[in-house]
DODO-742860 format. One record per residue (C-alpha): residue in three letters; z negated, x, y negated. Coordinates in steps of 0.05 Angstrom, whole numbers, padded with zeros to 5 digits, always signed. Last residue first. Layout:
% residues N
ALAZXY;...
END
This chain:
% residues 98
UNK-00095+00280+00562;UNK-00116+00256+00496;UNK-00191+00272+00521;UNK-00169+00339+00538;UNK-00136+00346+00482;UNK-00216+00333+00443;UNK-00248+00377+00478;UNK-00216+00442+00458;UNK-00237+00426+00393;UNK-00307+00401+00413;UNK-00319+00474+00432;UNK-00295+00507+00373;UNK-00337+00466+00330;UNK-00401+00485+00380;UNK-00380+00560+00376;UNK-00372+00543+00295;UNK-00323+00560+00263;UNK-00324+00597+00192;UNK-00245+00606+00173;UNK-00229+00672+00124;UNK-00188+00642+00068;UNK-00123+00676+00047;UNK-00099+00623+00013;UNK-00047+00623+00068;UNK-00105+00623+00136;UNK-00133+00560+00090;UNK-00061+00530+00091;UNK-00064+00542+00170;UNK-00134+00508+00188;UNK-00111+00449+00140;UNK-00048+00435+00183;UNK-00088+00444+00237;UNK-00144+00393+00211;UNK-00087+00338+00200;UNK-00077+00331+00124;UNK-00103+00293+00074;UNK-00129+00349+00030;UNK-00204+00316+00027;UNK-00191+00285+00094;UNK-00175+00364+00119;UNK-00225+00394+00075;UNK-00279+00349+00107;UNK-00250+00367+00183;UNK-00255+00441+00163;UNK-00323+00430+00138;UNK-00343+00424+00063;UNK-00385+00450+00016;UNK-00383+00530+00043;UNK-00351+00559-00022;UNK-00282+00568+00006;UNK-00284+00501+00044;UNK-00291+00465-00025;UNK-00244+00506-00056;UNK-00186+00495-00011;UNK-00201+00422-00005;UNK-00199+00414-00087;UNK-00127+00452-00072;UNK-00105+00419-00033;UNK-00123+00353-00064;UNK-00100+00379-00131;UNK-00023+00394-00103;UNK-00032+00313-00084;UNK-00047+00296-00150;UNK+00007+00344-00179;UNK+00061+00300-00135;UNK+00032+00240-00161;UNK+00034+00263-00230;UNK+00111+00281-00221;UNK+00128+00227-00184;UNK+00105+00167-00245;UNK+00138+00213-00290;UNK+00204+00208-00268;UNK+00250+00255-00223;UNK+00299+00310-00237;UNK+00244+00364-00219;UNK+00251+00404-00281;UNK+00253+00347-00325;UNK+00196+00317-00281;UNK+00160+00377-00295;UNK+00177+00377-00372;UNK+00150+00307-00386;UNK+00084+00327-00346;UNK+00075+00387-00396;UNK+00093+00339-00452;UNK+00039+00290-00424;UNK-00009+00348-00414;UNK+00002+00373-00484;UNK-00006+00306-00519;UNK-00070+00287-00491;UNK-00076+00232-00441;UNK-00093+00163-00416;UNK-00081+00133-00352;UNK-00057+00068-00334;UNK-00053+00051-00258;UNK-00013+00023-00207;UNK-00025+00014-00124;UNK+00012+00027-00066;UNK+00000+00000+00000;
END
C-alpha cells in the first residue's frame, strides 16, 4: 500500500532534491523516496556499528533480508559480532525450511 505525505523544507534541500531528480530523470516524489531508503541503510549501518542493534534489527531497520544485511555491513567495512548462540540458530533455521 502506498501512502502520501506533505513535508516541509528549506530551500537548499528542496533545490538539492530538484537537482537529483534532474540528474536521475525522474520526479521529486522518487528522488526523496530513493534517499529514504539510502537513510535506512545507512541508519542500520550505524546502529550495528555502535552495538544498538542486532544483525536481525539492522536488517528490519534496512529492510533487507539478514544476508543481504550481513554482506553490506562486510562493504562498509564493518567487522560482524556473532554470537555462537546467533550462529547456531542460523544454521537452524534451513533446516527447519528443509
Amino acid at each position: 500500500m502506498t501512502k502520501t505525505m506533505s513535508i516541509r523544507m528549506d530551500q537548499k534541500n528542496y533545490e538539492f532534491l530538484r537537482a537529483i531528480s534532474r540528474e536521475e530523470r525522474s520526479d521529486l516524489s522518487k528522488a526523496v523516496r530513493d534517499l529514504v531508503t539510502r537513510g535506512r541503510v545507512l541508519l542500520a549501518v550505524e546502529r550495528y556499528r555502535k552495538g544498538e542493534a542486532s544483525p536481525g534489527k539492522a536488517a528490519e531497520v534496512a529492510g533487507l533480508a539478514v544476508g543481504q544485511m550481513m554482506a553490506l555491513l562486510g562493504g562498509f567495512g564493518v567487522r560482524m559480532r556473532i554470537e555462537q548462540g546467533d550462529y547456531r540458530q542460523g544454521l537452524e533455521n534451513p533446516a527447519k525450511v528443509w
